[in-house]
C-alpha positions as CSV (number, residue, x, y, z in Angstrom):
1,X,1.1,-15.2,-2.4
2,X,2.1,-11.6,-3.5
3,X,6.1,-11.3,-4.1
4,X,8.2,-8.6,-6.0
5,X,10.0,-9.8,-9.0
6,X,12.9,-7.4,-10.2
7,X,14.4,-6.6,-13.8
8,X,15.5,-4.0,-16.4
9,X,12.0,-2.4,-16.9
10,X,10.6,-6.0,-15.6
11,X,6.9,-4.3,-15.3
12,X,6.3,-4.0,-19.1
13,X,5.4,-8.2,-18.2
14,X,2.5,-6.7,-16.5
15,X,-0.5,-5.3,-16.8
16,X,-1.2,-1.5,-14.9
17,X,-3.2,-1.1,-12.2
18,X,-3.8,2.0,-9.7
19,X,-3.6,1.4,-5.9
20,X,-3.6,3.3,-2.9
21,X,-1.8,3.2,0.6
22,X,-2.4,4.6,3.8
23,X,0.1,6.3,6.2
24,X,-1.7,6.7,9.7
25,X,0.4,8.1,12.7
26,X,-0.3,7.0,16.5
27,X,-1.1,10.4,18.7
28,X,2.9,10.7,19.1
29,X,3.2,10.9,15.3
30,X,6.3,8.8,16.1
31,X,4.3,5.4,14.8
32,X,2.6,4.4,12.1
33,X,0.1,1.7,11.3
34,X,1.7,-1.2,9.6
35,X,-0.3,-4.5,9.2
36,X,0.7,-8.1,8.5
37,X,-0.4,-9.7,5.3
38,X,-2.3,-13.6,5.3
39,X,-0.8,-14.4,1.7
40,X,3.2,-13.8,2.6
41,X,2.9,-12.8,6.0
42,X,4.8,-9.7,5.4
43,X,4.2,-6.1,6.9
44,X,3.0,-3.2,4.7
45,X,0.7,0.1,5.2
46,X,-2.9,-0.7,4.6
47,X,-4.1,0.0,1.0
48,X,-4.9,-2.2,-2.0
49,X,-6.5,-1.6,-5.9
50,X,-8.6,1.0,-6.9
51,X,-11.8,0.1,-8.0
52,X,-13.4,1.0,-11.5
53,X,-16.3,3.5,-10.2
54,X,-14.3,5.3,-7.5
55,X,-11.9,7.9,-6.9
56,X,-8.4,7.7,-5.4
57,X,-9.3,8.5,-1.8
58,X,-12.4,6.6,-1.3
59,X,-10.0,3.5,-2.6
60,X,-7.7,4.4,0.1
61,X,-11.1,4.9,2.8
62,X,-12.4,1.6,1.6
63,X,-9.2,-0.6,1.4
64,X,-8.2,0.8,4.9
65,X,-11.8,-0.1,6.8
66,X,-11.2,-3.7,5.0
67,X,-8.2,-4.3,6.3
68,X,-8.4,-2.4,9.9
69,X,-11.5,-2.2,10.6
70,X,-10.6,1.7,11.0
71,X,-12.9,4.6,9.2
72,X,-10.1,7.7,7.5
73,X,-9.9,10.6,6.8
74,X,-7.5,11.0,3.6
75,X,-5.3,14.3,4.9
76,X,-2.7,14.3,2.0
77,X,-0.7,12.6,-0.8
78,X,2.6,11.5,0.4
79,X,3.7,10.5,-3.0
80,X,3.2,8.2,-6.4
81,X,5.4,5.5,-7.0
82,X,5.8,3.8,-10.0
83,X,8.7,1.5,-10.4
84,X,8.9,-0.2,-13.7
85,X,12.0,-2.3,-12.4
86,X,9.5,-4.6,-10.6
87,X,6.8,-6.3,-10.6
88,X,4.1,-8.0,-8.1
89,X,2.9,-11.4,-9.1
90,X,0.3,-12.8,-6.8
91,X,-0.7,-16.5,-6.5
92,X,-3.3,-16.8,-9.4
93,X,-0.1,-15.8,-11.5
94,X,-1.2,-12.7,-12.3
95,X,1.5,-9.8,-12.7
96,X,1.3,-6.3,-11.9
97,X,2.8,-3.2,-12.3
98,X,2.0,-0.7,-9.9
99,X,1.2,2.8,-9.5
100,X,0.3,3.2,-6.2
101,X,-0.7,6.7,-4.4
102,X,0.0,6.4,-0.8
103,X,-1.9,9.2,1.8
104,X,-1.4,10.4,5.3
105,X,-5.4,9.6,6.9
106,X,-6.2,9.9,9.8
107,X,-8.7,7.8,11.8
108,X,-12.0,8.5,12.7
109,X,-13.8,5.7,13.8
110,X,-14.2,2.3,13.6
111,X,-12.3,-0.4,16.2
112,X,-8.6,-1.8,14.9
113,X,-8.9,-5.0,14.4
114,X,-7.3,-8.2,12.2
115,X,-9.4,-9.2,8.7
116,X,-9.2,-11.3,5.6
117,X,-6.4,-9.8,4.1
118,X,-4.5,-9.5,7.9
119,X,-3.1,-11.1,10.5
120,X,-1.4,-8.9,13.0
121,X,-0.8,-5.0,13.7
122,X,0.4,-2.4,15.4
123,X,2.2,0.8,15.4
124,X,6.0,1.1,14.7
125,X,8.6,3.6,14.8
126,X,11.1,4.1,11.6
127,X,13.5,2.4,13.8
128,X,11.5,-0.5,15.0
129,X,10.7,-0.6,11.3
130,X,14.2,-1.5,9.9
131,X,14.0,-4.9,11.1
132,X,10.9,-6.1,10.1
133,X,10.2,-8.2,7.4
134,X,8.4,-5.6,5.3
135,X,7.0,-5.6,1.3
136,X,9.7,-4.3,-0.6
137,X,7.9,-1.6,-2.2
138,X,6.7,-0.2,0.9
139,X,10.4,0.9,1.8
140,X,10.4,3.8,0.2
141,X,6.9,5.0,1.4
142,X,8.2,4.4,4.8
143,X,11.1,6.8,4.6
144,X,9.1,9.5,2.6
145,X,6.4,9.0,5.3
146,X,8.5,9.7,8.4
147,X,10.2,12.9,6.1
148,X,6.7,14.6,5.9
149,X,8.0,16.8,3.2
150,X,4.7,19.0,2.4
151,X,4.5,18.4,-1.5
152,X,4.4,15.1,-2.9
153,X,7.3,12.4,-3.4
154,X,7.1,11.6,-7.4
155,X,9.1,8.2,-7.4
């Protein structure tokens, strides 16, 4: 199970690794995709870790066909975040600290469906957003996604 652990520059206890995040709007551009995690059955945009071998937006691409079902488009970097007061530790115990860049894609193809990694979705407004049980870390993405300031967030 993947939970955030906080602390005074808590993520030097983990090791780096790179991931990406996906914000895709509904036709309103009032929504965005938000899916429901098997390990903690929390919501978070679609995304995961860059592999060795590719490049930034063809992490995001993959990781959001994985989880969705859904073929991108990457559009745009939203922003990077990089918090070193937290820390992800998932089940195995391993701990990470994260530098995730999170996109604006668009979809398309492919049919929106549940996977391995999810057990529910949908599309949510900022407001429906506030009171769902969402990943921590994804917070902030959601605000700066709903901004859609033109240059990047650097956080």
């Amino acid at each position: 199970m993947a939970k955030i652990i906080y602390g005074d520059r808590i993520s030097k206890l983990g090791k780096v690794t790179l991931g990406c995040s996906a914000a895709i709007f509904d036709s309103t551009r009032q929504k965005v995709l938000l899916t429901r995690r098997t390990d903690n059955g929390r919501w978070c945009f679609p995304g995961g870790r860059m592999d060795a071998g590719e490049d930034a937006t063809e992490a995001c691409v993959r990781e959001v066909l994985e989880e969705t079902g859904l073929h991108v488009r990457v559009e745009r970097l939203i922003g990077v975040y990089s918090n070193p007061h937290l820390i992800i530790e998932y089940a195995d115990g391993e701990r990470c600290h994260s530098v995730a860049l999170h996109f604006e894609a668009t979809s398309i193809a492919g049919t929106l469906s549940i996977s391995e990694e999810t057990t529910e979705y949908g599309y949510y407004s900022l407001n429906e957003i506030v009171s769902m049980d969402v990943m921590e870390h994804h917070l902030e993405r959601i605000q700066d996604t709903f901004i859609s300031q033109k240059s990047a967030f650097i956080r």
